[in-house]
C-alpha distance (Angstrom), angle and dihedral (degrees) to the residues before:
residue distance angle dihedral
X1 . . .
X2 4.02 . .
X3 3.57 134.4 .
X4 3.40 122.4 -146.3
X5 3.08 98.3 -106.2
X6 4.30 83.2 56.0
X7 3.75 81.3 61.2
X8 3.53 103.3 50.0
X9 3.64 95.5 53.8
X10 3.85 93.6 39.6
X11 4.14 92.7 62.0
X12 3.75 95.0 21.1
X13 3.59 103.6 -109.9
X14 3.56 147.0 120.2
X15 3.83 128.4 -70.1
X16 3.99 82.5 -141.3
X17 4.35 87.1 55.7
X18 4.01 83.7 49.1
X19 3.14 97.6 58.0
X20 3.75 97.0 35.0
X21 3.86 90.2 64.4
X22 3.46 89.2 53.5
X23 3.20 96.3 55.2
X24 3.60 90.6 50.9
X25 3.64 89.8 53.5
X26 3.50 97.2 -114.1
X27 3.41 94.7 138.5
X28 3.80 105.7 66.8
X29 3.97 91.6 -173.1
X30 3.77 106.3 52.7
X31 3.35 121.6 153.2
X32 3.88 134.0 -170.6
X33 4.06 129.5 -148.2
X34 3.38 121.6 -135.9
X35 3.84 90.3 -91.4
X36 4.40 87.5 57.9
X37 3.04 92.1 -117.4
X38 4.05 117.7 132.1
X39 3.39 119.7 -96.5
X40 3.86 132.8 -176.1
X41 3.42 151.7 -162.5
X42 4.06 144.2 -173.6
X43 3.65 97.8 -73.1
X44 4.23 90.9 55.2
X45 4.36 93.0 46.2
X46 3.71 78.0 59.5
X47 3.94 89.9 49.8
X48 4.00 80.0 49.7
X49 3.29 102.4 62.1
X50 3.47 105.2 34.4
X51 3.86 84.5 60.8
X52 4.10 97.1 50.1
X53 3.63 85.7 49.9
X54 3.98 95.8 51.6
X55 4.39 81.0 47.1
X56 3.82 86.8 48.7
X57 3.94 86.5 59.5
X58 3.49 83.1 42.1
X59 3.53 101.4 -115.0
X60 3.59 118.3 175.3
X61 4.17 116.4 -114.4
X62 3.78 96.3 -121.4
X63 4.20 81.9 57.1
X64 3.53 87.3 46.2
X65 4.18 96.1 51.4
X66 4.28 85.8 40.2
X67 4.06 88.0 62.3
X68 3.64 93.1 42.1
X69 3.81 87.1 54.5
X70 3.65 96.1 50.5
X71 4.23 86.5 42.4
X72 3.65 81.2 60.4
X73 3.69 98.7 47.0
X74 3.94 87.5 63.9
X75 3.70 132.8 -141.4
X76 3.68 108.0 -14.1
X77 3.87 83.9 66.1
X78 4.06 96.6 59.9
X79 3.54 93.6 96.0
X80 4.08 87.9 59.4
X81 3.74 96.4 41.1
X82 3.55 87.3 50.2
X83 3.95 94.6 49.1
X84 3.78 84.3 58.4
X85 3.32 99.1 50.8
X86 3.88 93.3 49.5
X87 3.96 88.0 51.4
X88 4.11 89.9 51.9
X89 3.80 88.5 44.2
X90 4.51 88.6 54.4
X91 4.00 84.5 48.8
X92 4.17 92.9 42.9
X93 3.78 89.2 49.2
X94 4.28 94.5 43.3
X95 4.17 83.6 50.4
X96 3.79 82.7 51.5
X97 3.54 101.3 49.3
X98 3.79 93.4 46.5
X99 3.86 93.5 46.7
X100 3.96 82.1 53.5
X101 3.83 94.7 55.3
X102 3.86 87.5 47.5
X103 4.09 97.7 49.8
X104 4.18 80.0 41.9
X105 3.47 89.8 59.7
X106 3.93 100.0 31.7
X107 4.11 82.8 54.0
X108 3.71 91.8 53.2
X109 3.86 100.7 44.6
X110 3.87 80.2 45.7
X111 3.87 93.9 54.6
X112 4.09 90.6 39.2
X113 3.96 86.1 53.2
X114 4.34 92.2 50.3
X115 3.93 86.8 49.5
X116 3.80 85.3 54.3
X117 3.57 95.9 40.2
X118 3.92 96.8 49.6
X119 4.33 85.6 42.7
X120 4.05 94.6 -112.3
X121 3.75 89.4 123.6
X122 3.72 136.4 25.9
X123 4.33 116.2 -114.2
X124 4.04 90.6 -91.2
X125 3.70 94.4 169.9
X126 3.50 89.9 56.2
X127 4.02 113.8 86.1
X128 3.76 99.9 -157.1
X129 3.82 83.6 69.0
X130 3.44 100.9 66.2
């Protein structure tokens, strides 16, 4: 079993976001100890971090809590849960393709900045040079 504060520190978040998502009944399988305080086990660090990766796409929590709801509904929903998935797949792979044209061009301005620095070109980015 895991406290929250087990949880926090396992996926690097806050106690506060811990709690938060149980509030928002993210966590279908919560349990509470004697004490009320929130306990958990295998089953909900799975709940965990399929949540931070539907945030990571940057999927909203009422989207969240809807595919929870149909994960609890059981098989007949699988075709839904799966369309959602697909759709935060197409946004995962447009992050990824725009991250690539950014490192792209960060490795290029850093190679044009080495030729500078070791005098194989002249600073042609810079306009006093010209």
């Amino acid at each position: 079993m895991y406290t929250v504060k087990d949880i926090a520190t396992k996926f690097h978040i806050s106690e506060h976001a811990v709690r938060y998502y149980c509030d928002e009944k993210l966590i279908p399988s919560l349990e509470r100890d004697k004490n009320n305080r929130r306990i958990f086990n295998d089953i909900d660090l799975q709940w965990f971090q399929a949540i931070l990766c539907l945030r990571s796409c940057g999927m909203s929590i009422k989207a969240i809590k809807e595919y929870v709801d149909l994960c609890l509904l059981g098989d007949d929903t699988v075709k839904a849960r799966k369309k959602i998935i697909e759709e935060q797949k197409k946004i995962i792979e447009k992050k990824l393709k725009d991250l690539n044209q950014s490192l792209a061009f960060l490795n290029y301005k850093l190679d044009l900045y080495n030729d500078i620095l070791h005098g194989k070109i002249k600073d042609i980015t810079n306009p006093l040079n010209e």
